[in-house]
C-alpha positions in Angstrom: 162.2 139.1 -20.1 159.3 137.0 -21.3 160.6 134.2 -19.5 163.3 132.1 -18.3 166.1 132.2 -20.3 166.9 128.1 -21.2 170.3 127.3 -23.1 169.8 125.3 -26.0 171.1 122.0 -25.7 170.2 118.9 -27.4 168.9 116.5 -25.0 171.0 113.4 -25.7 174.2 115.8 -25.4 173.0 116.7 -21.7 171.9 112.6 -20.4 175.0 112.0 -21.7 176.9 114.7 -19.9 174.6 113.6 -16.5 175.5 110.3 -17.2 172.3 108.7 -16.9 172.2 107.0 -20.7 175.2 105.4 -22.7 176.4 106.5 -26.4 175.2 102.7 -27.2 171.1 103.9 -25.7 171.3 107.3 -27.2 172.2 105.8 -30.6 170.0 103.0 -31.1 167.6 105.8 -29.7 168.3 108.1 -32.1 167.8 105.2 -34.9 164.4 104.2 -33.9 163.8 108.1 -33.8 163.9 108.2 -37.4 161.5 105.4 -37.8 159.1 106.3 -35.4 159.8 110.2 -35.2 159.0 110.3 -30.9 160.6 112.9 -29.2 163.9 111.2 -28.0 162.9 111.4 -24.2 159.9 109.2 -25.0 162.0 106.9 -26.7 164.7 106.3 -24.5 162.0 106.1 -21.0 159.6 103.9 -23.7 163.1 101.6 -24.2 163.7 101.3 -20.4 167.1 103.6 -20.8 166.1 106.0 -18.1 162.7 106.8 -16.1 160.9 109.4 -16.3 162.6 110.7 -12.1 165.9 110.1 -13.7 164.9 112.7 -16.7 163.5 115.3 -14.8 166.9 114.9 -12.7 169.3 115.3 -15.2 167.0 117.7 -16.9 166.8 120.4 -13.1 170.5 119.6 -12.7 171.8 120.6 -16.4 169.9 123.4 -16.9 170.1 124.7 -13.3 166.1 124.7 -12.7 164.3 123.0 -9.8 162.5 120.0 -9.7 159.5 119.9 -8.4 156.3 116.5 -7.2 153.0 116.8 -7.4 152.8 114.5 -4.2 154.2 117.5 -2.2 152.9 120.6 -3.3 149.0 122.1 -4.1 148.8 124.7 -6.9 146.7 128.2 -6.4 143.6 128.1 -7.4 144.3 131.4 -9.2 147.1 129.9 -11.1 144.7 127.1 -12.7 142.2 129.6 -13.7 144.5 131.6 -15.6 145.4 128.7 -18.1 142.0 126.6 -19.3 142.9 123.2 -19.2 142.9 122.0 -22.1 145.7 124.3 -23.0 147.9 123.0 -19.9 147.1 118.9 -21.2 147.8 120.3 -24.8 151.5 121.9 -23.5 151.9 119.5 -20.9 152.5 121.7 -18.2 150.8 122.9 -14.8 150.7 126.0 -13.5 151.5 126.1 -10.0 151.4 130.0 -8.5 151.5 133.3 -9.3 154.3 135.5 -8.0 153.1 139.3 -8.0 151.1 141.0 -10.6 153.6 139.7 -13.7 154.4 136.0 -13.1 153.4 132.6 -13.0 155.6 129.7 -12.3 155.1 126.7 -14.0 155.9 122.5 -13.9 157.5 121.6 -17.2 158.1 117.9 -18.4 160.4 119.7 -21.3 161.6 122.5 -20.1 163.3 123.5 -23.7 160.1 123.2 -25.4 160.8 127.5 -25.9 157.2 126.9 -28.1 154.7 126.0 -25.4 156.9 128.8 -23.1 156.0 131.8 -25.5 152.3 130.3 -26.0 152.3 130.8 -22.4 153.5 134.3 -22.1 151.6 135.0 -24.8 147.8 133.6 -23.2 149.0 135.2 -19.5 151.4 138.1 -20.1 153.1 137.0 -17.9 157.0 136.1 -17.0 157.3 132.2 -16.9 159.4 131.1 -14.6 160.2 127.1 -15.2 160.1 124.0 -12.3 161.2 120.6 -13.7 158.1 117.4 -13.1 157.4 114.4 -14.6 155.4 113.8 -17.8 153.4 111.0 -15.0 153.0 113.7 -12.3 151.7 115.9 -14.5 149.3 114.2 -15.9 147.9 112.9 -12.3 147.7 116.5 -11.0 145.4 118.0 -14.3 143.2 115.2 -13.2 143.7 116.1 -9.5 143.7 119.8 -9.1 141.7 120.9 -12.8 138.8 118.7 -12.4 138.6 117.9 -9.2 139.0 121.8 -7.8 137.2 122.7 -10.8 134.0 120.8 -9.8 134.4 121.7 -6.0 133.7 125.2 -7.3 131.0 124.5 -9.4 129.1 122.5 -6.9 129.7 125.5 -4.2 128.3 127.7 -6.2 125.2 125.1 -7.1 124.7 124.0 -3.5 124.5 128.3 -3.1 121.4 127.8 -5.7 119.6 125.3 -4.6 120.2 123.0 -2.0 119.0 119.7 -2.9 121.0 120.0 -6.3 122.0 116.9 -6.0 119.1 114.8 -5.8 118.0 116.1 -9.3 121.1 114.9 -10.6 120.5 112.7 -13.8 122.6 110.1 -15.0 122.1 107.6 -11.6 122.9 104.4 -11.7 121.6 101.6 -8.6 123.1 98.6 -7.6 119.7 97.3 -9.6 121.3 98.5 -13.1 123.4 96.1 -15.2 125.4 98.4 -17.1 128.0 100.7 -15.3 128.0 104.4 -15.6 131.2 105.6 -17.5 132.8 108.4 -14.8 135.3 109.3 -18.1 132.4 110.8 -20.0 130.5 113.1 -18.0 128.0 115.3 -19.9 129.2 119.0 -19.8 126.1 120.0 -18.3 125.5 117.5 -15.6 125.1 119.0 -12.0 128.1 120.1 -10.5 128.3 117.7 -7.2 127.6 115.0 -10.4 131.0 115.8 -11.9 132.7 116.6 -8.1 131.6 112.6 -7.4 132.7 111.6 -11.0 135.9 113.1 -10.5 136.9 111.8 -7.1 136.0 108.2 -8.6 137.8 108.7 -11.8 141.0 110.2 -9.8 140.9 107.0 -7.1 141.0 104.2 -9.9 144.0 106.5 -11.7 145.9 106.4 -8.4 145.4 102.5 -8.2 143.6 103.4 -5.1 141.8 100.2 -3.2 140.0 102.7 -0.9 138.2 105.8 -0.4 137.4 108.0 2.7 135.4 110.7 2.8 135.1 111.9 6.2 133.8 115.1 7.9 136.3 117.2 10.1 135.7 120.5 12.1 136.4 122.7 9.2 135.8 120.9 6.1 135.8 117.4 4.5 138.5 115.3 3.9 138.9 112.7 1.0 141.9 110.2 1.3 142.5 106.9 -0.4 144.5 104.4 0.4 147.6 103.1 -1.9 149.5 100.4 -1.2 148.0 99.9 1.9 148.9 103.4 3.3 146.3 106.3 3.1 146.8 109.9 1.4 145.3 113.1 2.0 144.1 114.1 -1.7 141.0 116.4 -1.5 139.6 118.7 0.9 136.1 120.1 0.5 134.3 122.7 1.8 132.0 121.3 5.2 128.8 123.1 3.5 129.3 120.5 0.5 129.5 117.2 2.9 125.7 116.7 2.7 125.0 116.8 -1.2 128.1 114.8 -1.9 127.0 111.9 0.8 123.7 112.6 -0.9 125.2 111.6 -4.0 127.1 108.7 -3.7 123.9 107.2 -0.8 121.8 108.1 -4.5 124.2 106.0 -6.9 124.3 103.2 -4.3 121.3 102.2 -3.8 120.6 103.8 -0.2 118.5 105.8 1.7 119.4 109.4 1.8 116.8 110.2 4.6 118.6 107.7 7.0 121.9 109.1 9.1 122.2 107.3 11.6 122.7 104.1 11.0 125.3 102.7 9.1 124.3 101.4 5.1 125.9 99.4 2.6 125.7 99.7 -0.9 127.1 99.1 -4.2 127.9 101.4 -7.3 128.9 99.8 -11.1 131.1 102.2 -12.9 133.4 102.9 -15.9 136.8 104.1 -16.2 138.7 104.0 -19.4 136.8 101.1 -20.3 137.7 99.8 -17.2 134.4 98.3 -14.7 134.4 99.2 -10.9 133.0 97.3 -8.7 132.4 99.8 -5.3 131.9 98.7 -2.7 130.2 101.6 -0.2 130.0 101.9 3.6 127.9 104.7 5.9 128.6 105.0 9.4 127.4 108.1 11.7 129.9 110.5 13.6 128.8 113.5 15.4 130.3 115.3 12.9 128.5 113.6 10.3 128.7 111.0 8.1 131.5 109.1 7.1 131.4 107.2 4.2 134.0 104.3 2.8 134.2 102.9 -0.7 135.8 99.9 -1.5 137.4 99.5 -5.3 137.2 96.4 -7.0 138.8 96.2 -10.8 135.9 93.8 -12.2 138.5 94.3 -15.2 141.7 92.5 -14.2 142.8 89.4 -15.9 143.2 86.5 -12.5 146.6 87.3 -11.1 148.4 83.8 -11.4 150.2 82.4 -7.9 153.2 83.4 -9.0 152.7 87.0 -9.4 150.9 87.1 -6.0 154.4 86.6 -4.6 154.6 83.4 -3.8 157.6 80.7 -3.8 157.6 78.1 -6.6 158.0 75.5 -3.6 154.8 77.5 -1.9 153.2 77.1 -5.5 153.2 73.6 -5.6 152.9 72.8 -1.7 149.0 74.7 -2.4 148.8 72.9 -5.8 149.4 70.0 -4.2 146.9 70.5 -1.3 143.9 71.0 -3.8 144.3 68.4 -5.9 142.5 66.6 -3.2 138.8 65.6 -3.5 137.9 66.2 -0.3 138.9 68.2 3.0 139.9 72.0 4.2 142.4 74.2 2.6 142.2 77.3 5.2 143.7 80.7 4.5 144.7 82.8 7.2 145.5 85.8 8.3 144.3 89.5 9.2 142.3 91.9 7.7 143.4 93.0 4.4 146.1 90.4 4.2 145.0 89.5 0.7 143.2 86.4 1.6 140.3 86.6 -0.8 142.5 87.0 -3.8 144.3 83.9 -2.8 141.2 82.0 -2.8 140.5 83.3 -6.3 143.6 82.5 -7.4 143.1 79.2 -6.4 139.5 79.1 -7.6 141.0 80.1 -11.1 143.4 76.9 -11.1 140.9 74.7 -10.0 137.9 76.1 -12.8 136.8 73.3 -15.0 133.8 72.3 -17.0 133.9 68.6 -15.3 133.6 70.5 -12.0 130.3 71.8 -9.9 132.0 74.9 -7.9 130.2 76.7 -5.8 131.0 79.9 -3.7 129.5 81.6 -0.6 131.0 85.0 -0.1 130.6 88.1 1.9 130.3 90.5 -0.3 131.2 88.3 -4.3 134.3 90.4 -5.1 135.1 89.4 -8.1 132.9 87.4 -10.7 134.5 84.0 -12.3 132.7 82.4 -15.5 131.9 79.1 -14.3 131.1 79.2 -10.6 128.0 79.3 -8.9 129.1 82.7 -6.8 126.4 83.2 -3.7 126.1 86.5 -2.2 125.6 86.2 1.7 122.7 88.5 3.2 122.2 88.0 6.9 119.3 90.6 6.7 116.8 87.4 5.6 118.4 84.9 7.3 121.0 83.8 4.7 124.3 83.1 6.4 126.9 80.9 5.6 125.4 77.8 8.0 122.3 78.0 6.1 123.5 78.2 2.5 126.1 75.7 3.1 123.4 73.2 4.1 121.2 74.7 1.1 124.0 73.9 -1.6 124.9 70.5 -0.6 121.7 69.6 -2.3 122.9 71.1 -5.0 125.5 68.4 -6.0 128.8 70.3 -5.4 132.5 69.0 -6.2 134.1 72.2 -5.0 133.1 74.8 -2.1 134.2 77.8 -1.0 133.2 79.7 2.1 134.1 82.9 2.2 135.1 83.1 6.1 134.5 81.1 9.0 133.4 83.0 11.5 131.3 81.0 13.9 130.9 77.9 15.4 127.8 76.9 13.5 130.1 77.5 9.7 132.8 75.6 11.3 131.2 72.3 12.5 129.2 72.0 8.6 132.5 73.2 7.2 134.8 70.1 8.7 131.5 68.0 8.4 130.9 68.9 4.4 134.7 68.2 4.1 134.4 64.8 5.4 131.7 63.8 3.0 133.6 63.8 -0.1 133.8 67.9 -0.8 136.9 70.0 -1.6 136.6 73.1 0.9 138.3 76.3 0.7 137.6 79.3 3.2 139.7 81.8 5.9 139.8 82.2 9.0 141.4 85.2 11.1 144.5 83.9 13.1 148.3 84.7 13.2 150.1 82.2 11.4 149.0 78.6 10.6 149.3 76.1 13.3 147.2 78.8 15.5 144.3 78.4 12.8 144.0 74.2 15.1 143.5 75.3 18.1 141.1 78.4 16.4 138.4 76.0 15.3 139.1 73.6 18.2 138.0 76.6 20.4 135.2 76.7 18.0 133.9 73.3 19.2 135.3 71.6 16.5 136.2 68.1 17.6 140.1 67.4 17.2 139.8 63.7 15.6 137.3 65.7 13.0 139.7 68.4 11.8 143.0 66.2 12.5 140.6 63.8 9.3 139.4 66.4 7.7 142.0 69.5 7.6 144.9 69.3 3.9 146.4 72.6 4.4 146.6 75.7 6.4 148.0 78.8 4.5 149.3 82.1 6.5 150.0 85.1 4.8 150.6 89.0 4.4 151.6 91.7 2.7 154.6 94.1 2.7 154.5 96.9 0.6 157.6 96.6 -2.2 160.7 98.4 -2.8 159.9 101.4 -5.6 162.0 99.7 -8.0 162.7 103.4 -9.9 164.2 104.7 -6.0 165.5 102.0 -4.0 168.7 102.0 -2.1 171.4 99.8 -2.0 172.7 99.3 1.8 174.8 96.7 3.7 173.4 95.1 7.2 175.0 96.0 10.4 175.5 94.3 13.3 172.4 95.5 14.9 170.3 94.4 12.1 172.1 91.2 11.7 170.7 90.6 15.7 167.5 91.9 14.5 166.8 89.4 11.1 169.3 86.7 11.2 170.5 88.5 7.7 174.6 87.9 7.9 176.5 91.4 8.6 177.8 93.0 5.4 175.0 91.5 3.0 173.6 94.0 0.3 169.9 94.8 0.9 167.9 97.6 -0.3 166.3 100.2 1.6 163.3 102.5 0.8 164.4 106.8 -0.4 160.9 107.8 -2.3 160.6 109.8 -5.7 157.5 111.1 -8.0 157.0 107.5 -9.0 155.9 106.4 -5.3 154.6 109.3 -3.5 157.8 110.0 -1.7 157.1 107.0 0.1 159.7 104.8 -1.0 157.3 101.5 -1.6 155.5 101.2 -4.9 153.2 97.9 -5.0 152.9 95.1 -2.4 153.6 91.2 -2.7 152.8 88.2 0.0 154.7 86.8 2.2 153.0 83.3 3.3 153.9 80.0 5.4 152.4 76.8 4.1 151.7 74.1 6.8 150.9 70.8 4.6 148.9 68.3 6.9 150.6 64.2 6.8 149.8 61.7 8.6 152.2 62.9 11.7 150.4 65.8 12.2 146.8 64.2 12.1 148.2 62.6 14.9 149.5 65.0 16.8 146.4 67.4 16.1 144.4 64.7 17.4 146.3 64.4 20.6 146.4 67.9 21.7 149.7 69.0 20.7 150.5 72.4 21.7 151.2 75.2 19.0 154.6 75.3 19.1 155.0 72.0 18.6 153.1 71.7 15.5 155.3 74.5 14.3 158.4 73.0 15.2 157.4 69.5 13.8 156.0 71.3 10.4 159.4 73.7 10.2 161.7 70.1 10.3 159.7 69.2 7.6 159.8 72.1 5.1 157.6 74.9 6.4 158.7 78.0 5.5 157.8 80.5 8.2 156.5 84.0 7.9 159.7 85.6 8.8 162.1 83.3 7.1 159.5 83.7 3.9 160.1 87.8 4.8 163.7 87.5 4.7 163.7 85.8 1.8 162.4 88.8 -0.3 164.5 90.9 2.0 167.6 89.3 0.5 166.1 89.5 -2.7 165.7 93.3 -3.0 161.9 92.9 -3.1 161.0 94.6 0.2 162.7 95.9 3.2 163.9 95.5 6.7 161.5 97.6 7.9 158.9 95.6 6.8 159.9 92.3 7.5 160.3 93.3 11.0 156.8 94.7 11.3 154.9 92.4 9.6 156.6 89.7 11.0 157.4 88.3 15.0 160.5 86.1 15.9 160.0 82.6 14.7 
């Protein structure tokens, strides 16, 4: 037998008999087929009649095969070498193992395409035996496992060579450079630990990745990058390749290769799909080695608007509201990673005007706006934010931002600028909002200063979202009523995890914020020493929205879950 033996069934015969699609889908499908001549499953996924999970489903299910992710499994190197590549992105398959001396099983995203089966047997005499993925997952994992593992060879056996491979590598781009080097077109011949970095880069912006780690264990390195706030274990590399591939990316950023141990920072501009990446990169020394952290920033991106940030129309026009004014402090707070910086962007988009003079002080510039004077803050010769704020008032600004406050020196000229006819915007690290007062009293800010000088304070973070192609419908208990204040028996939805979120259930995240707006009552009581609480219970009688209720909100809504309301979130 050449290979599993698939019945012959038409495809819109077997969704309909898995009841996934409707006579009224499959025949307007089957219409536009005609025009456009797509294979039906494209059609009806391209139409938003199905996803791609609920295909491969009703596709293992109906013709008794098994379904198989990507996320969970790692194919055999030996497997991969027996079909070149371009032949498994041709057929759209991956092979995933080799059973014995005669077969190889495969991932299939249409397992009745008999054609690519025979080509198969055909290039591997083999027996094909059939697992049911995703078109998506299959994709992702020829760029994971072909190119990636692929290179990780190649630069093993290089690194054998010669040693210093690597730093012979052509092609490098410095921080210095203008012009991005494009990781999609890699020249056949370049060095192997070239194409291992190229790869790893390319694979992270494909994942949507806002991290990378590359960190040395015991017995070999480990990459990981972080999605959706949570990190994966993607790559492991061989311990005896850690050095050229620090080498490399020290080399494209701008650092010194010689120097381990002390952390660096660098920069690298690159390309994918047309696509520019800012990186950000971070050394620090282990006594296993170096670990290095790169930061991704999609230079690319239109401005994500307010709204699709997450936030409330009634939080909208509260922070609208607030900067409208020509002078004082709109403060954003919150931790690390709280998506802070792309609020102030935001905001910085809304407020972008020719008639304006706005100028920015940041820690690293993130992002690049046309028509702001962006500074980049470099403590190394002295420029901090105290000294380039009292640099740029000479510079006749309407607007300022300051990328954090973080000492007392920033927050004194920071309320002082703000008094002096200046819109400010900037963050600070506390809680929630009415702890950001007594934060920059304890700075030595003066309370009849900030009471004048402070608009708005903004707390926020983020939950990761509900995977919208997963998510489960459930009804709150008792115990979860006493938990979130939800009423027992409401409909909420709960994370299961598919292909399309890495098994994790959450796909995406979205803010959750708390808008304190400053009025004349709580100038006052800011100025006489009101405690926290009570600023929070005057500001929540007057239409403050607190973290929690602001979690529960999108609870309710089906956009995140219990779970993480309750631990992002404390008890208002």
């Amino acid at each position: 037998m050449a290979h599993q033996q698939i019945k012959i069934i038409r495809l819109g015969e077997l969704l309909l008999n898995a009841g996934v699609i409707s006579q009224e889908n499959l025949k307007a499908a089957l219409a536009e087929q005609k025009v456009s001549h797509l294979r039906l499953g494209e059609i009806l996924i391209k139409e938003g009649y199905l996803t791609e999970n609920h295909l491969a489903e009703a596709l293992a299910q109906q013709l008794d095969l098994q379904q198989v992710s990507m996320v969970k499994m790692r194919p055999q190197q030996e497997a991969l070498a027996l079909v070149p590549e371009n032949v498994a992105a041709r057929l759209n398959i991956l092979p995933l193992e080799l059973v014995g001396d005669d077969k190889i099983v495969i991932a299939m995203a249409d397992p009745m395409d008999t054609y690519a089966v025979d080509e198969l047997y055909l290039l591997t005499n083999r027996e094909i035996e059939i697992r049911v993925a995703t078109s998506t997952d299959i994709h992702k994992a020829l760029v994971n496992y072909y190119r990636v593992q692929t290179s990780v060879h190649d630069a093993m056996a290089d690194v054998m060579k010669q040693e210093q491979a690597v730093q012979s590598a052509p092609n490098i781009v410095t921080v210095s450079q203008t012009t991005a080097q494009d990781v999609t077109n890699i020249a056949a011949d370049a060095a192997p630990v070239v194409r291992l970095v190229n790869s790893i880069l390319e694979q992270a912006v494909r994942e949507k990745a806002s991290d990378i780690h590359i960190e040395p264990t015991e017995s070999m390195t480990r990459v990981r990058f972080r999605i959706d706030g949570t990190l994966f274990s993607n790559i492991e590399i061989p311990s005896n390749l850690h050095l050229p591939l620090i080498a490399r990316i020290k080399i494209l950023s701008g650092m010194d290769i010689a120097e381990k141990r002390r952390p660096q920072d660098g920069r690298i501009l690159i390309k994918v799909a047309g696509s520019r990446i800012d990186l950000r990169v971070s050394t620090l020394p282990s006594i296993l080695g170096e670990k290095v952290v790169l930061r991704l920033l999609d230079q690319s991106n239109d401005r994500i608007g307010m709204e699709r940030l997450g936030f409330s129309d009634v939080q909208q026009e509260m922070l609208r509201e607030a900067i409208r004014a020509s002078n004082g402090i709109v403060l954003v707070t919150g931790p690390t990673g709280s998506g802070k910086s792309t609020t102030l962007y935001s905001l910085l988009e809304i407020l972008n005007d020719p008639s304006k003079n706005i100028i920015t002080l940041e820690a690293p510039v993130e992002f690049t706006i046309a028509g702001l004077t962006q500074i980049q803050i470099n403590e190394r010769i002295g420029l901090t934010f105290g000294s380039a704020l009292r640099s740029i008032l000479r510079q006749d600004p309407d607007i300022i931002m300051v990328g954090e406050i973080r000492d007392t020196e920033t927050a004194h000229l920071a309320v002082r600028v703000a008094l002096t006819g200046h819109l400010v915007l900037s963050t600070l690290h506390t809680n929630d909002a009415p702890t950001a007062i007594n934060r920059l009293v304890d700075m030595g800010v003066p309370r009849f200063l900030l009471a004048s000088s402070l608009r708005a304070v903004l707390a926020q973070r983020l939950v990761r979202s509900l995977c919208p192609h997963c998510r489960e419908r459930l009804f709150v208990n008792a115990a979860m009523e006493a938990e979130t204040g939800i009423p027992e028996g409401t409909a909420v939805y709960g994370p299961k995890g598919c292909p399309e979120c890495r098994f994790t259930g959450y796909k995406g995240r979205t803010v959750i914020a708390e808008v304190m707006m400053i009025d004349n009552t709580l100038r006052a009581m800011i100025n006489d020493g009101a405690s926290e609480q009570e600023l929070r219970d005057y500001a929540r009688r007057f239409g403050m929205i607190t973290l929690r209720e602001d979690a529960r909100r999108k609870v309710e809504e089906g956009v995140t879950s219990i779970d993480e309301m309750l631990f992002t979130t404390i008890i208002d």
